[in-house]
KEVOTOR-575647 format. One record per residue (C-alpha): x, y, z; residue in three letters; residue number from 1. Coordinates in steps of 0.05 Angstrom, whole numbers, plus 5000, padded with zeros to 4 digits. Example, Ala and Ser with C-alpha at 12.3 -4.5 7.8 and 13.67 -1.06 7.14 Angstrom:
% residues 2
(rec (5246, 4910, 5156), ALA, 1)
(rec (5273, 4979, 5143), SER, 2)
% end
This chain:
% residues 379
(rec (4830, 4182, 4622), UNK, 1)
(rec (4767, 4222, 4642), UNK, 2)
(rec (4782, 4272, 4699), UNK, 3)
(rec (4728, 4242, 4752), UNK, 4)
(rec (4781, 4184, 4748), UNK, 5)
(rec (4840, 4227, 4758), UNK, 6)
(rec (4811, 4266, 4813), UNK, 7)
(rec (4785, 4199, 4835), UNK, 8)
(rec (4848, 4162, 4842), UNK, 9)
(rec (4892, 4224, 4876), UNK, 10)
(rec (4837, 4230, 4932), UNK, 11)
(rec (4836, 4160, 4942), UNK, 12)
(rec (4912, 4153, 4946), UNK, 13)
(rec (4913, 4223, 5002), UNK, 14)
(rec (4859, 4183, 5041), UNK, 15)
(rec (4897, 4129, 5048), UNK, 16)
(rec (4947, 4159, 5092), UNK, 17)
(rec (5018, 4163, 5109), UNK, 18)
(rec (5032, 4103, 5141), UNK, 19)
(rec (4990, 4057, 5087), UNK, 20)
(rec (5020, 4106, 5020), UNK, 21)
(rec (5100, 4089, 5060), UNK, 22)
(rec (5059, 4006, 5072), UNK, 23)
(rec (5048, 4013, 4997), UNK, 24)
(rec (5115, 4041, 4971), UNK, 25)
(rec (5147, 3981, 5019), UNK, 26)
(rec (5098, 3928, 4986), UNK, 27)
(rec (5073, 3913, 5046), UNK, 28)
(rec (5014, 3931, 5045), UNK, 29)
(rec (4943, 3895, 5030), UNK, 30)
(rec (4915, 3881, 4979), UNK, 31)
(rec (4857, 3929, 4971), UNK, 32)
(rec (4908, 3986, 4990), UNK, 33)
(rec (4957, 3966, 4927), UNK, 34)
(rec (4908, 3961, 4890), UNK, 35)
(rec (4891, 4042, 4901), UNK, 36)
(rec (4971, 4049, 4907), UNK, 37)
(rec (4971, 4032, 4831), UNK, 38)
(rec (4912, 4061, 4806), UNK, 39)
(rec (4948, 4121, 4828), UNK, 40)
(rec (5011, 4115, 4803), UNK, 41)
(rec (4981, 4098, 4730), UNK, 42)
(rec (4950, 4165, 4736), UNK, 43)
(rec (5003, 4203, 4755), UNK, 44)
(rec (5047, 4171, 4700), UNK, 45)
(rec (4990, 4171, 4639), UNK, 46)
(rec (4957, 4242, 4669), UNK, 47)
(rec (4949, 4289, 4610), UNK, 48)
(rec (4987, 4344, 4606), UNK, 49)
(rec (4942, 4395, 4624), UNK, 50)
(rec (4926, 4350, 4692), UNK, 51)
(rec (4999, 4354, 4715), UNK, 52)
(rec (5002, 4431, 4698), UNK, 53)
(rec (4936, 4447, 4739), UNK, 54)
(rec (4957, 4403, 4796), UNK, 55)
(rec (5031, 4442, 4803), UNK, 56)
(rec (4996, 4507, 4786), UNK, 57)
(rec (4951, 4500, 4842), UNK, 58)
(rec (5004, 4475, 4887), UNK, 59)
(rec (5039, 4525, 4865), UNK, 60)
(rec (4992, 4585, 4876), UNK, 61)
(rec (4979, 4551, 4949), UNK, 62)
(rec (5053, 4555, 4970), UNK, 63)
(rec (5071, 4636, 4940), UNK, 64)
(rec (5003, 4660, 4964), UNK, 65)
(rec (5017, 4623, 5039), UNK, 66)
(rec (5088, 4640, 5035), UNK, 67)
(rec (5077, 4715, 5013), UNK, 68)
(rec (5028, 4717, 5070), UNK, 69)
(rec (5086, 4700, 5131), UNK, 70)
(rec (5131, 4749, 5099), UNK, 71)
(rec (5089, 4810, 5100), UNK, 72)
(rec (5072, 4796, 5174), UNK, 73)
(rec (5147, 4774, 5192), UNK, 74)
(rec (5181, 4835, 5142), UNK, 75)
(rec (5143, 4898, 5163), UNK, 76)
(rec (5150, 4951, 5118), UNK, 77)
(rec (5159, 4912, 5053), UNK, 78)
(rec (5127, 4916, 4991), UNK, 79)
(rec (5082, 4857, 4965), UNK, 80)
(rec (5100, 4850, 4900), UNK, 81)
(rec (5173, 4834, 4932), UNK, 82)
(rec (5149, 4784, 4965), UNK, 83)
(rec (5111, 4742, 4928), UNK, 84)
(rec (5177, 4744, 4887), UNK, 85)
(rec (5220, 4718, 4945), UNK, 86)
(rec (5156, 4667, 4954), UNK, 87)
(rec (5162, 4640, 4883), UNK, 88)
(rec (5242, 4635, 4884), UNK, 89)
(rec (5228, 4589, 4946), UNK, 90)
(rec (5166, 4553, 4926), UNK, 91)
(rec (5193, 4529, 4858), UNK, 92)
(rec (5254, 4489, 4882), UNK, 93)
(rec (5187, 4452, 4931), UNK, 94)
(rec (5143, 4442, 4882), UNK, 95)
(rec (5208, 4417, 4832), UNK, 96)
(rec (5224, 4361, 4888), UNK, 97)
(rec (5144, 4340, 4898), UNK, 98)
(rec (5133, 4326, 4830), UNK, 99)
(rec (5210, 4290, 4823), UNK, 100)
(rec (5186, 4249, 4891), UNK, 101)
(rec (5120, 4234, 4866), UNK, 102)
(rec (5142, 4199, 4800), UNK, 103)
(rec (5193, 4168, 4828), UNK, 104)
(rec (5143, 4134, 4874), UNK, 105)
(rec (5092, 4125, 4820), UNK, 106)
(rec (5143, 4099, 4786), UNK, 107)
(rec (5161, 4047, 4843), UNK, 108)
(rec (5096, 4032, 4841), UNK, 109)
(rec (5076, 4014, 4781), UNK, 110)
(rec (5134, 3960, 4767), UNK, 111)
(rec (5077, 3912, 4784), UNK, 112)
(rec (5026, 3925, 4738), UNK, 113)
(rec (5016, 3928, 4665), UNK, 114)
(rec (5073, 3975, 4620), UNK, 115)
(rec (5055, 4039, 4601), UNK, 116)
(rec (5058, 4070, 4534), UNK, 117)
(rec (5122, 4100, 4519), UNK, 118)
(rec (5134, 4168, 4499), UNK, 119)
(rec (5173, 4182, 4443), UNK, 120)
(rec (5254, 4217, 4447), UNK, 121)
(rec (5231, 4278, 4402), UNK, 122)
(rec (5171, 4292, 4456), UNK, 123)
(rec (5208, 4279, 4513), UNK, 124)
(rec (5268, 4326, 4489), UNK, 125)
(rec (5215, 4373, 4475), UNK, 126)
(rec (5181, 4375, 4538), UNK, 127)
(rec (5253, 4380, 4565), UNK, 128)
(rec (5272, 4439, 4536), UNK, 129)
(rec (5212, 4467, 4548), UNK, 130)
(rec (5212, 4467, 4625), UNK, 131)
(rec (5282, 4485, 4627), UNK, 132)
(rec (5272, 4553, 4586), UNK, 133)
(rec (5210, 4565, 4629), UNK, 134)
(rec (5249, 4554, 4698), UNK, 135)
(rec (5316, 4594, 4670), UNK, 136)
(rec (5254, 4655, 4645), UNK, 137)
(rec (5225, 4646, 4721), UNK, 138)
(rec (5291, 4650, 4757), UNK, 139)
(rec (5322, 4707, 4710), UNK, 140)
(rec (5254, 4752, 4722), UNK, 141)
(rec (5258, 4732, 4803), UNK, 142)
(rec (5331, 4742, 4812), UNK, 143)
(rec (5321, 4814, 4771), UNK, 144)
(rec (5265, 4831, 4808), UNK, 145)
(rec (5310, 4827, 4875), UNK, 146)
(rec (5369, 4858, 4855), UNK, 147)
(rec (5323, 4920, 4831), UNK, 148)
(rec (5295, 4915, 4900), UNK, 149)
(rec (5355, 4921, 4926), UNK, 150)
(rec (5380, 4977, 4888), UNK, 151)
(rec (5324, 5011, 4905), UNK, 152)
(rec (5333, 5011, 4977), UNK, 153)
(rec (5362, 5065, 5012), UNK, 154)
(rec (5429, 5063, 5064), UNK, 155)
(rec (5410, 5110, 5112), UNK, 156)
(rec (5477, 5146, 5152), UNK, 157)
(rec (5500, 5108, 5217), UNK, 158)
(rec (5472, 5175, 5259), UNK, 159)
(rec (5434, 5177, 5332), UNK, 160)
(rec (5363, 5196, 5330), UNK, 161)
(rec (5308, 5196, 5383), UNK, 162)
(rec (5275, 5125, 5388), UNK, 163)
(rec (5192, 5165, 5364), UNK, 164)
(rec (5242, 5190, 5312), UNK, 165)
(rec (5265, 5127, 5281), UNK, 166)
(rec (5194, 5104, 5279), UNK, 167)
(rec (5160, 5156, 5244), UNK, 168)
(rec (5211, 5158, 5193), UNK, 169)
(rec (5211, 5079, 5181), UNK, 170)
(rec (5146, 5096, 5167), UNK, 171)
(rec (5158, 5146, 5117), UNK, 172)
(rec (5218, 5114, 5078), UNK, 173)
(rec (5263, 5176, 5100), UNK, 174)
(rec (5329, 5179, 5126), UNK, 175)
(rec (5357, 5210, 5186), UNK, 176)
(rec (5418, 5252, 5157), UNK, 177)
(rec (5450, 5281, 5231), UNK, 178)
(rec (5435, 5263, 5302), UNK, 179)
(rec (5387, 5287, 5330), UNK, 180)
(rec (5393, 5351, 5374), UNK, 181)
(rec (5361, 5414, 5399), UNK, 182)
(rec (5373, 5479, 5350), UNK, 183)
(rec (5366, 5546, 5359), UNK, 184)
(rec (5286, 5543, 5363), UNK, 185)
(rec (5283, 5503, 5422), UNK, 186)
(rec (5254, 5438, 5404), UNK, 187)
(rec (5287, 5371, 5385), UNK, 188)
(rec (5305, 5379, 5315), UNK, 189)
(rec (5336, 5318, 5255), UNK, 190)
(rec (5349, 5334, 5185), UNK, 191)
(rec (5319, 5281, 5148), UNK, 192)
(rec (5313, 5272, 5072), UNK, 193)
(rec (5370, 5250, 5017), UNK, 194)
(rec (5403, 5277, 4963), UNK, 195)
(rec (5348, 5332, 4932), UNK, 196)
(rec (5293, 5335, 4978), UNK, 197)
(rec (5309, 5356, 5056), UNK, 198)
(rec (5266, 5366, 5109), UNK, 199)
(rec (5268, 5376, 5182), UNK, 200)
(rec (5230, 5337, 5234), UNK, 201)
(rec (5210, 5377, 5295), UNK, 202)
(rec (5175, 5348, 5368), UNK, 203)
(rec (5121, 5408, 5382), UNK, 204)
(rec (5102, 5401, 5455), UNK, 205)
(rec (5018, 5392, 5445), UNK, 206)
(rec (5028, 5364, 5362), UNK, 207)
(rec (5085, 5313, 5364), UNK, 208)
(rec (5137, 5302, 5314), UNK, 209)
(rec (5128, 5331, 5255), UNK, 210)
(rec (5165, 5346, 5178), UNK, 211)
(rec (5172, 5409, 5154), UNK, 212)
(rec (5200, 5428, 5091), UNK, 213)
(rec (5272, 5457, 5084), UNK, 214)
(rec (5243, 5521, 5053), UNK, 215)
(rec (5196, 5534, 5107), UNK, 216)
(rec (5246, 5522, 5166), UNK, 217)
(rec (5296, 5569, 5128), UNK, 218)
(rec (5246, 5630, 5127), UNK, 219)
(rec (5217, 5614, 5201), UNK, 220)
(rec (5286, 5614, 5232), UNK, 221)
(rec (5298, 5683, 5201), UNK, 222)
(rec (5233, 5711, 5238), UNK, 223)
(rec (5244, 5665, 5292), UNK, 224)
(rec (5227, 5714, 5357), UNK, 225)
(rec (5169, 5744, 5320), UNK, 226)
(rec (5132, 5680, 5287), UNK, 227)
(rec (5152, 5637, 5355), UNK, 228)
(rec (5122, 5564, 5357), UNK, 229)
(rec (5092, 5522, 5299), UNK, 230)
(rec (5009, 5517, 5316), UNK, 231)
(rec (4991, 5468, 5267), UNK, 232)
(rec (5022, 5411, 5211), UNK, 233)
(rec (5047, 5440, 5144), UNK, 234)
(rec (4985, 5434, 5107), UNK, 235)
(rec (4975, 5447, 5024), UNK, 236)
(rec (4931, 5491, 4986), UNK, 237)
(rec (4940, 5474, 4918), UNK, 238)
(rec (5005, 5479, 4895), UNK, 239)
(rec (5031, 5524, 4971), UNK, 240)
(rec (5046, 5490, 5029), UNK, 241)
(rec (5038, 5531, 5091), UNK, 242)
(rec (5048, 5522, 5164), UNK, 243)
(rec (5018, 5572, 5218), UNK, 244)
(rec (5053, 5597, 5274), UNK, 245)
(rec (5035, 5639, 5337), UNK, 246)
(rec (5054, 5704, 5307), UNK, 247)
(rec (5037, 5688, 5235), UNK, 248)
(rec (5053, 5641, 5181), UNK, 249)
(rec (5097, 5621, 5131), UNK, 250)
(rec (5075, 5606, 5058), UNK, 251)
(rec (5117, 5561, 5002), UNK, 252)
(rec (5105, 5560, 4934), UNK, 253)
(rec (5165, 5534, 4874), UNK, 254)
(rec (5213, 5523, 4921), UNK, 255)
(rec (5207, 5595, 4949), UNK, 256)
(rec (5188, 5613, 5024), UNK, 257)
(rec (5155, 5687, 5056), UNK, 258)
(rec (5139, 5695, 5127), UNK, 259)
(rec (5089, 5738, 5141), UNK, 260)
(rec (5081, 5769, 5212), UNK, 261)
(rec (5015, 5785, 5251), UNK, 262)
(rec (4958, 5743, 5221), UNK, 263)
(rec (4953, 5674, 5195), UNK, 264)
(rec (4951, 5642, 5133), UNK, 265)
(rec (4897, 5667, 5073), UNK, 266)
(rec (4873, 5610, 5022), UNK, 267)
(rec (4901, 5616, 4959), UNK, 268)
(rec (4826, 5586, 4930), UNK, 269)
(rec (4770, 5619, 4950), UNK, 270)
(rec (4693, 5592, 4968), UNK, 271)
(rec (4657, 5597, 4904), UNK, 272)
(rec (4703, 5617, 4852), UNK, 273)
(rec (4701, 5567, 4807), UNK, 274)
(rec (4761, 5571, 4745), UNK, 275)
(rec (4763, 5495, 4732), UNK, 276)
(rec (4706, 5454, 4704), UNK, 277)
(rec (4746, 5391, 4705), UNK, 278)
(rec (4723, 5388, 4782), UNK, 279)
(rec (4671, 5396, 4835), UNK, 280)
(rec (4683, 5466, 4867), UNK, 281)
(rec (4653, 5480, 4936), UNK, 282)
(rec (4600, 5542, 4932), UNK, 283)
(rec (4579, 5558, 5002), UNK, 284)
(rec (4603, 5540, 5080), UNK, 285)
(rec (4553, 5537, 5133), UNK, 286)
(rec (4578, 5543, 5200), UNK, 287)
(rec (4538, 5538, 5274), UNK, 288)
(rec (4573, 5531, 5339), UNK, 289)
(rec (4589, 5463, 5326), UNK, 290)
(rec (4574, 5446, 5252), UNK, 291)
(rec (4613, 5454, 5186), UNK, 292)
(rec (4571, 5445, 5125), UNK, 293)
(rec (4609, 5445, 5059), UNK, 294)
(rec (4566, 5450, 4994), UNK, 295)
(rec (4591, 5444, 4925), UNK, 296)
(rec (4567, 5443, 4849), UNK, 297)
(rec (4581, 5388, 4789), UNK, 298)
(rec (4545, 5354, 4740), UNK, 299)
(rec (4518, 5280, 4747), UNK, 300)
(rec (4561, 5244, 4780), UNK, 301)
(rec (4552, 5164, 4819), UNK, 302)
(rec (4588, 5184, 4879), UNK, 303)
(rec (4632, 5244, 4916), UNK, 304)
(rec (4699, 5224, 4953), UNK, 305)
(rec (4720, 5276, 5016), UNK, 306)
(rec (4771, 5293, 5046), UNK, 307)
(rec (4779, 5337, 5104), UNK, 308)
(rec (4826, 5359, 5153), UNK, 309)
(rec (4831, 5399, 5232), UNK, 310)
(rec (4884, 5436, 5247), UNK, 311)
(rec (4926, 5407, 5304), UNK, 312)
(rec (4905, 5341, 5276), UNK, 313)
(rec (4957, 5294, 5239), UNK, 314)
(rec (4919, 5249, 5199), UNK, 315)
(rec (4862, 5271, 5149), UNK, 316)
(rec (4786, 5231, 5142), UNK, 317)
(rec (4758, 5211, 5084), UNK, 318)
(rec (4683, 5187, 5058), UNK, 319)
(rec (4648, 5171, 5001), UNK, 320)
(rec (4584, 5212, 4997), UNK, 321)
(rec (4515, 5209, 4938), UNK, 322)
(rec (4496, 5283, 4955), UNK, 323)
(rec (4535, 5355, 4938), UNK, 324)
(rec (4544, 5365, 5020), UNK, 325)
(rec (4567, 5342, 5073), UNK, 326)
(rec (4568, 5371, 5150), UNK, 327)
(rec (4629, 5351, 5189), UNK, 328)
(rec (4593, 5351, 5265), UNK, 329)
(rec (4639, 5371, 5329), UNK, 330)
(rec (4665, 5426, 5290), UNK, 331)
(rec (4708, 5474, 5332), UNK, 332)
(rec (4693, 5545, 5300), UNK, 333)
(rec (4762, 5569, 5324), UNK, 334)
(rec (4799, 5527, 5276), UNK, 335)
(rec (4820, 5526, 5208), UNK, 336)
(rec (4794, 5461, 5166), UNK, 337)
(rec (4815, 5431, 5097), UNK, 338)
(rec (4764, 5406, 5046), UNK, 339)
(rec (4778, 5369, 4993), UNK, 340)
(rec (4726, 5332, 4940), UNK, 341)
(rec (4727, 5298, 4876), UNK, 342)
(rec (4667, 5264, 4832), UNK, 343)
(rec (4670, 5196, 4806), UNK, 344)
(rec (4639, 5151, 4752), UNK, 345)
(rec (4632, 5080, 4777), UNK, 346)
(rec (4637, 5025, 4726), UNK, 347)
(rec (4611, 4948, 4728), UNK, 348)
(rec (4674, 4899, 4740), UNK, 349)
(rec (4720, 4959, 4737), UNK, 350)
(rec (4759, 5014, 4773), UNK, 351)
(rec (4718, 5082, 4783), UNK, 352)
(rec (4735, 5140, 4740), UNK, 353)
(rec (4749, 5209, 4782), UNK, 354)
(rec (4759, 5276, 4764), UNK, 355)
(rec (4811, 5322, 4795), UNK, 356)
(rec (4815, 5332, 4874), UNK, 357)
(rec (4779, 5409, 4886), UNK, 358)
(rec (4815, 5434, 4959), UNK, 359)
(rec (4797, 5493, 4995), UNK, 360)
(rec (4820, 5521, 5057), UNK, 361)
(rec (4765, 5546, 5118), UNK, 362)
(rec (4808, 5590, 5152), UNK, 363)
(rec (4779, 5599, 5229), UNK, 364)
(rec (4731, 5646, 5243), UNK, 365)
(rec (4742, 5707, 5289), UNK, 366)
(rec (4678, 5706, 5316), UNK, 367)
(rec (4628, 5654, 5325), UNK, 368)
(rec (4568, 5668, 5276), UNK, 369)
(rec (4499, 5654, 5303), UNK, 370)
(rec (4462, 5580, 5303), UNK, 371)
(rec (4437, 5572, 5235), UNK, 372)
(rec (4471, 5626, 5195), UNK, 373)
(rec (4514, 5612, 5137), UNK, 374)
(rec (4572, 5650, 5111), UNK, 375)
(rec (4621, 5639, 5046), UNK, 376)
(rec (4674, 5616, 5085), UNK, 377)
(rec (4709, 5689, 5100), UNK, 378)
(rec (4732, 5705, 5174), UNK, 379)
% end
């Protein structure tokens, strides 16, 4: 049977309709409408094999990808791959019924016209035993898949948290380990974290809620009166996170904390020192009154991706970039700015190959060079 004829005869019988396919099945129907009725029916029951495994395959693929879809818009918040999983576990009992329903009713059918070959026992058996390993392989990968899933999940503790609380950490996949309460600095504080990594999430008046490592919060509450309130988000440089306060800042590095009182924090990498060759490394900083021009050094490369950050601000841009610079316009002189840049090789029909993200920190300036100079990036 050629496909044109397959094709042909399961458009014909859809085009029909339901009332004429249930006219059909009830053999009341005319006769130019039984006569597509069994047309169709011999092709479902002499298809190839490789017809009725494209036509459930495509079913198939319809059903997970639609299903998958409503879940990730009903479920918030969970992964994907989970559930196209859940998708598939539902989908297969469908698409196990359709194809039962369908040869029973080709079956019905074709009563009425000439017998069909018959397959042989051996085949038969085979093809049997075949679809039951597959479905038992399907059902054993699905059912693992969820239990993982659900492993992986974690309880959080039955505890009472502010409501802009609850949402930034659903966000985050963190849990709330005490109530939520004001401490001894003065601001709403909740320990949040599990069983080896803590951290605290503070509301700032003028910078929202915000996490803070344990290390950090442990060395600010020992200089409490003389570092007073947090300025900016913990931010990295390399391997130390640092956040800056109104009376100074307080570095971490390996799980170790200093506060330092009276100015705020230095960068650890400094504008043109270049030890790594692995990476693009940014040369020179160009500032005006409301410009910041970064400019770096690498070999050939097919594009740059950026990174930067403002202090005060939460979230960091991005961009891809051709050139070694970039100016970052509405710059505010008086405030300290990330950079971060790495080079990439693009490939046909493949994922790009990147080197190594290069950061540096642009601490503010004290005073306000004039329009048009540049400086290396010292205040």
């Amino acid at each position: 049977m050629r496909l044109s004829q397959i094709v042909g005869a399961q458009v014909a019988w859809w085009q029909l309709g339901f009332r004429a396919r249930r006219a059909a099945l009830r053999e009341q129907a005319p006769p130019d409408v039984m006569a597509v009725a069994r047309e169709w029916s011999h092709q479902v029951l002499a298809a190839p094999w490789w017809w009725r495994l494209t036509r459930v395959l495509m079913l198939g693929a319809v059903a997970v990808l639609g299903l998958t879809s409503v879940l990730v818009v009903a479920l918030d918040g969970k992964d994907e791959s989970v559930m196209a999983h859940y998708s598939l576990l539902t989908a297969l009992p469908v698409l196990a019924v359709s194809a039962w329903w369908q040869t029973r009713c080709a079956r019905k059918l074709a009563v009425h016209t000439e017998p069909l070959p018959r397959r042989s026992r051996v085949w038969m058996a085979v093809q049997a035993l075949a679809f039951i390993t597959t479905a038992s392989v399907l059902i054993t990968l699905i059912v693992r898949a969820a239990v993982i899933e659900s492993q992986q999940q974690v309880h959080c503790p039955a505890v009472t948290v502010d409501e802009d609380v609850r949402d930034y950490l659903s966000d985050v996949s963190v849990c709330p380990l005490a109530d939520t309460a004001v401490d001894v600095t003065g601001f709403r504080h909740t320990p949040v974290g599990g069983r080896t990594v803590r951290d605290h999430a503070y509301a700032i008046p003028e910078l929202g809620l915000m996490l803070i490592p344990d290390e950090i919060v442990r060395a600010w509450h020992a200089e409490l009166k003389k570092l007073g309130t947090p300025i900016d988000y913990p931010r990295s440089d390399g391997q130390t996170w640092f956040v800056n306060f109104e009376g100074g800042h307080v570095a971490a590095s390996g799980g170790r904390a200093q506060a330092i009182v009276g100015y705020r924090y230095a960068p650890v990498s400094k504008v043109g020192e270049c030890p790594m060759t692995d990476r693009p490394c940014v040369v020179a900083v160009e500032r005006t009154e409301d410009t910041l021009t970064v400019v770096w050094s690498y070999q050939d490369a097919d594009a740059f991706n950026i990174q930067w950050w403002e202090e005060r601000t939460r979230s960091p841009k991005g961009v891809e970039v051709a050139i070694r610079r970039y100016t970052i316009h509405g710059a505010d002189p008086t405030r300290t700015y990330g950079f971060s840049v790495e080079a990439c090789q693009k490939r046909f029909l493949g994922r790009s190959t990147c080197t190594p993200w290069y950061s540096v920190v642009l601490p503010a300036f004290r005073s306000l060079p004039g329009r048009g100079s540049a400086d290396a990036g010292h205040p």
